[in-house]
Steps between C-alpha positions, in 0.01 A plus 500: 500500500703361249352465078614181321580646166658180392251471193651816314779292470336192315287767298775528181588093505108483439412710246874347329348187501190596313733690210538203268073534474520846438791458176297201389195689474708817351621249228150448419407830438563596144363111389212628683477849345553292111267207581196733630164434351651206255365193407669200612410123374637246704470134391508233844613188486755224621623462808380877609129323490546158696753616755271639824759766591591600114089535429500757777795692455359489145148640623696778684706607193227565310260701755860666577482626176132610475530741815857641285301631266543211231196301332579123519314236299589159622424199221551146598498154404495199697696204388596306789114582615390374217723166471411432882115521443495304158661228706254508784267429226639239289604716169805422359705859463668453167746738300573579150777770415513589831117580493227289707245313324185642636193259432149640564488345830838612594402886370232456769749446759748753351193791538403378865877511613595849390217690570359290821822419663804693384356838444283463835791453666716755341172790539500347859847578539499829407178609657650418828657844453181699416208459257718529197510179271212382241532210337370434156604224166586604198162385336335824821399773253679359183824570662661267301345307146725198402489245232591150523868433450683201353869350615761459228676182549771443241318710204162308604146689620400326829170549686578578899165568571352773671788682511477894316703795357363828563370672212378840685515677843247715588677694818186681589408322812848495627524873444193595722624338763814627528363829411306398852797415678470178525754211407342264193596160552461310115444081447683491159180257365330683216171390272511472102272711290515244282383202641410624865704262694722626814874463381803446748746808430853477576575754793813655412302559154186628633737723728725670218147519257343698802781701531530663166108536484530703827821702359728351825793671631641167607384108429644279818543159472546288795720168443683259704875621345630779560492671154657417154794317508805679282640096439269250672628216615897606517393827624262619795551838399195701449441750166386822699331672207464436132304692187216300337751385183735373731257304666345367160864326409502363852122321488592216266781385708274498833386304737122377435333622806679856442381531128133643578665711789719678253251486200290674743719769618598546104124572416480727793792720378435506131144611567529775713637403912792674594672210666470107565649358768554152591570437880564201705184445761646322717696783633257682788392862402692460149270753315552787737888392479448526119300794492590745805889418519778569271654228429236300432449149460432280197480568130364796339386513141488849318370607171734484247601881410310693308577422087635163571253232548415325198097592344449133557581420792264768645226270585668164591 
């Protein structure tokens, strides 16, 4: 009787094949070991939230993440939501220094997108891996207190509306959760202890104000570039990492849509998060490339080092 012992052969080209998993893993080991039990804040927006695939991938990241140990917090806005919806309806979306005129009626609209539609989708998303995302607004549990905020258009005061600047964060609720194990999923809308009337928050705001109230590791910001640009538009080259002074010589001479991005990750590292990073969404799985590889992608803000940053500047 003869034995076909062909397979021994194949054996080695098999388990050769599956090497390049093994050293990717292996090259995520000692993020793994640093990033263990830390807070992360990602902020979700762009492309990464009306692309089918990207919204996925995105959904995986972040449960990725939870099971690695980590503690994400995903806050969102919904812009394009937003402007689709108003539309539907008849209201006009308007904008004033780059911020949108939010009339009562369009608030309404604002509150019913973010927590009915985006964040439903976005728990949905997640909870298709387990029972592991919560959703909640900023106004849940006094998470976030804002007052109303005025645009500044050539030196002038100009009313947008219902549109807010947070004035406290009360991380409390966010906290218990994760201290659950479960992923909190934040509408950056927050109410006014002054007057009592819901307020629109920018997200990448609400997302860097969250993270230093939570004492971050990391603040992520998802856009649709793929970092900061060393000399945008004769240059496509990206800045890989920065301190928080060089980034505060950079802001005046930025594009508009960038500036609350990097005001954002400024806050976050002058008031207590390790590291902001700004990543382009529309790359598939870009936080674990950003947080589990060593290159990296994107920019990365630091602190400035210790006895430089000016007393001033501390709180911008």
């Amino acid at each position: 009787m003869t034995v076909n012992h062909s397979h021994e052969g194949k054996q080695p080209t098999r388990k050769h094949t599956a090497l390049p998993k093994a050293r990717t893993l292996i090259e995520a080991l000692p993020w793994l070991t640093r990033h263990h039990g830390k807070t992360v804040v990602i902020k979700f927006g762009g492309n990464a939230m009306v692309d089918e695939e990207l919204k996925a991938a995105f959904a995986q990241d972040v449960v990725f993440l939870r099971h690695a140990g980590l503690r994400p917090v995903v806050v969102h806005g919904g812009g394009p939501q937003i402007s689709a919806q108003l539309d539907k309806l008849g209201l006009v979306s308007e904008f004033k220094a780059g911020l949108r005129v939010t009339s009562p009626e369009a608030m309404d609209v604002v509150r019913m997108v973010l927590a009915g539609q985006v964040q439903r989708e976005l728990v949905g998303l997640l909870n298709q891996h387990g029972p592991l995302a919560v959703g909640l607004t900023g106004e849940d549990a006094h998470t976030m207190t804002a007052t109303k905020r005025w645009a500044d258009i050539d030196g002038e005061r100009v009313d947008i509306g219902r549109v807010g600047e947070i004035t406290e964060i009360d991380p409390g609720a966010v906290r218990a959760l994760l201290d659950d194990g479960r992923i909190p999923v934040v509408s950056s809308i927050a109410r006014s202890a002054d007057d009592g009337h819901v307020y629109n928050i920018n997200a990448d705001t609400a997302a860097a104000a969250l993270a230093a109230a939570l004492g971050a590791e990391t603040l992520m910001v998802l856009t649709d570039v793929e970092g900061l640009y060393a000399d945008w538009p004769n240059s496509d080259e990206v800045i890989s990492q920065l301190t928080a002074r060089e980034l505060e010589k950079l802001l005046p001479e930025l594009a508009s849509g960038m500036v609350p991005k990097m005001e954002g990750c400024l806050h976050a590292v002058r008031n207590g998060v390790h590291t902001a990073r700004v990543l382009d969404g529309r790359v598939q799985h870009s936080i674990l490339l950003e947080i589990f590889t060593d290159e990296g992608i994107g920019t990365m803000i630091l602190p400035d080092p210790e006895g430089t940053a000016d007393d001033e500047g501390e709180d911008q």
